[in-house]
C-alpha positions as CSV (number, residue, x, y, z in Angstrom):
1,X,-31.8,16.6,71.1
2,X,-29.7,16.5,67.8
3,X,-30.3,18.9,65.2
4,X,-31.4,17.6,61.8
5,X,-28.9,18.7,59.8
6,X,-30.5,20.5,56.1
7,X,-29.0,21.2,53.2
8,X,-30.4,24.4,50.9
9,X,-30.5,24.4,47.2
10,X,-29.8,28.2,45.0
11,X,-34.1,28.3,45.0
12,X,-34.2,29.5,48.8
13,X,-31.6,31.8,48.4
14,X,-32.7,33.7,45.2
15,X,-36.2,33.7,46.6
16,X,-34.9,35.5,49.4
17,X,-34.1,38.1,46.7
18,X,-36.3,38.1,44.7
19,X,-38.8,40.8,43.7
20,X,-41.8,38.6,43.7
21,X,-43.5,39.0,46.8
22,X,-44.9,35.4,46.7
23,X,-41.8,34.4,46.4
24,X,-40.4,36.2,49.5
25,X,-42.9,35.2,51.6
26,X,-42.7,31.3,50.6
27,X,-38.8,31.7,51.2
28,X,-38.8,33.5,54.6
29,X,-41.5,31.2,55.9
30,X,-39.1,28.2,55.0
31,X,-36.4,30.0,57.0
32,X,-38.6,30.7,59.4
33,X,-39.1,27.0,60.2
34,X,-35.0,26.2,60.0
35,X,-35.0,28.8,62.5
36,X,-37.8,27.4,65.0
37,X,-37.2,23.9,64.8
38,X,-33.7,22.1,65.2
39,X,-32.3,22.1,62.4
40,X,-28.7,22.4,61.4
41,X,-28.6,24.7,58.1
42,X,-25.7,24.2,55.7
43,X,-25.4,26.2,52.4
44,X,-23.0,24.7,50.1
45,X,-20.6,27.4,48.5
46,X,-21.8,26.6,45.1
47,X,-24.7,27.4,46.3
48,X,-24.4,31.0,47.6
49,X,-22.0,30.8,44.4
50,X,-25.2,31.0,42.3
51,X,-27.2,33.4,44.1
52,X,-24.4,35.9,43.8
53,X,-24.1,35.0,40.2
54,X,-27.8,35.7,39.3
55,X,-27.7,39.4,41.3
56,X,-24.7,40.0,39.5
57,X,-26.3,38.9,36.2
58,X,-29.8,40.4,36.6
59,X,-28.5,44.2,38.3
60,X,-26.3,46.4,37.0
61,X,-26.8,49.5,39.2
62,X,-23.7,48.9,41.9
63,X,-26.2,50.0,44.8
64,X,-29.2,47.5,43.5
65,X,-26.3,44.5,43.6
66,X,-24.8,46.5,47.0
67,X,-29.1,46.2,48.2
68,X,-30.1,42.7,47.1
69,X,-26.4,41.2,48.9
70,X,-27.2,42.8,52.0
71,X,-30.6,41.5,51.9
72,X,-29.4,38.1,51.1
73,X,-26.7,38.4,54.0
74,X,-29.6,39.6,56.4
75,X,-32.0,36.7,55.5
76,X,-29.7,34.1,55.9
77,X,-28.0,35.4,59.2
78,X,-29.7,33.9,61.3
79,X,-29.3,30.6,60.0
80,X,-25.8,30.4,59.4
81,X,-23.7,27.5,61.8
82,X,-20.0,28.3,61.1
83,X,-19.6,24.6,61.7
84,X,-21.1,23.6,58.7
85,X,-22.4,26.3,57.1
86,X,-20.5,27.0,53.3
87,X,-18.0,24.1,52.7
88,X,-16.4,23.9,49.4
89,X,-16.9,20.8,47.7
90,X,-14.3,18.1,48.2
91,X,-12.9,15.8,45.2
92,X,-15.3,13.1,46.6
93,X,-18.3,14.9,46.1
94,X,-17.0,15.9,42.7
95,X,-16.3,11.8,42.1
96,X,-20.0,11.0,43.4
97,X,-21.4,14.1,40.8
98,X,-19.8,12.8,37.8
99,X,-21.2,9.3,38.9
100,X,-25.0,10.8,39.2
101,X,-24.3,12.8,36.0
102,X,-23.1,9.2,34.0
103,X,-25.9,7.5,35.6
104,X,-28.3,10.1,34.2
105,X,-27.3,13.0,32.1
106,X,-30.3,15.5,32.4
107,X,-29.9,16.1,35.6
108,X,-28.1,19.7,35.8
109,X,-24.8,19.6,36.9
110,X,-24.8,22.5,39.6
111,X,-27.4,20.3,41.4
112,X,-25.8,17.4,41.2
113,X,-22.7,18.9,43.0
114,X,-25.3,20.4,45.3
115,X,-26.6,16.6,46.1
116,X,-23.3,15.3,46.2
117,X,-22.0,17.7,48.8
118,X,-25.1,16.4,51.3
119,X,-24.5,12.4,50.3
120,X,-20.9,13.1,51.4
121,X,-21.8,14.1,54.6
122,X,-22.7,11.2,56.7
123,X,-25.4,12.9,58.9
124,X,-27.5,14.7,56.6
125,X,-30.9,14.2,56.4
126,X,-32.7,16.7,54.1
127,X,-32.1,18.4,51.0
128,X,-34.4,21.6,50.5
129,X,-34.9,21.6,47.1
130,X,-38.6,22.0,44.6
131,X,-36.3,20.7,41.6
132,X,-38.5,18.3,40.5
133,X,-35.9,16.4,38.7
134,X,-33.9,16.1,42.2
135,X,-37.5,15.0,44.0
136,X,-37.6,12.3,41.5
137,X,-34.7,10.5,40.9
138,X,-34.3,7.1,41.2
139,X,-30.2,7.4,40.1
140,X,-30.0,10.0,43.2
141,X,-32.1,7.5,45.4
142,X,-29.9,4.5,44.2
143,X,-26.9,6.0,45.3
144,X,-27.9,7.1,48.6
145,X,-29.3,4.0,49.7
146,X,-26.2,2.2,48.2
147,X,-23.9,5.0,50.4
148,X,-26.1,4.0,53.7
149,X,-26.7,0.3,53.3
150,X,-23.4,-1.5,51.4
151,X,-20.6,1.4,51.4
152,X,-22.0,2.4,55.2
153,X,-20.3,6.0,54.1
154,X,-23.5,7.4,55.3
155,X,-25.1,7.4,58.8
156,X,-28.5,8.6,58.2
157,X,-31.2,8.6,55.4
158,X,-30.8,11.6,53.1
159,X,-34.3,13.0,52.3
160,X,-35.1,15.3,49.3
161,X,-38.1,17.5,50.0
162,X,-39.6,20.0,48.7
163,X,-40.8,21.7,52.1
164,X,-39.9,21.5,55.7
């Protein structure tokens, strides 16, 4: 059986981190399922990118930033697939981005590099995100159905969910 191959937005990650205890426990039962079912995990770098970013930004104490990292390493571990797990974005995902960001200009542009990285790649099928403007978008929508059905640069339907 093929694994479904996933890709996680910054949310997971921070909430990995983070000191709310909801928050946690949402996060580790969403990683819980990636790791019980088959699913093929990939966290873009821009992703991870962020995470650090937001440690970095919210600790100053070099063993509270040395703590949350190893936390965040631990949590994802058993996740990772060196296969696809952390690819850098490619000038074509930064070409589709721009094209999201021209189609509609209040979506974010972190996410839309995020949601270009899984269009690009012809067998995803999920995006992990509770972004609400991601969940939502027709432009995003559009473009994958466009990518599947008259560019045939995509193999599968991309889903964006909000839960696994």
């Amino acid at each position: 059986m093929l694994a479904t191959r996933i890709y996680l937005d910054t949310w997971l990650l921070r909430a990995l981190i983070s000191d709310k205890a909801q928050e946690r426990s949402e996060a580790n039962h969403e990683i819980s399922k990636l790791r019980s079912q088959s699913f093929e995990s990939v966290i873009p770098q821009i992703v991870l990118g962020e995470t650090v970013s937001t440690i970095m930004r919210d600790f100053s104490d070099p063993n509270d930033i040395h703590n949350k990292l190893a936390k965040l390493y631990d949590s994802i571990r058993p996740i990772l697939n060196p296969r696809t797990c952390l690819p850098p974005p490619t000038k074509e995902a930064y070409k589709i981005a721009e094209e999201l960001k021209n189609a509609d200009g209040n979506l974010r542009d972190t996410d839309l590099l995020i949601v270009a990285q899984a269009l690009i790649d012809p067998e995803s099928e999920r995006l992990l995100t509770p972004d609400k403007d991601l969940l939502d978008s027709e432009v995003i929508r559009e473009k994958e159905k466009e990518m599947r059905e008259i560019d045939n640069s995509r193999i599968k339907l991309l889903k964006i969910v909000d839960g696994l």
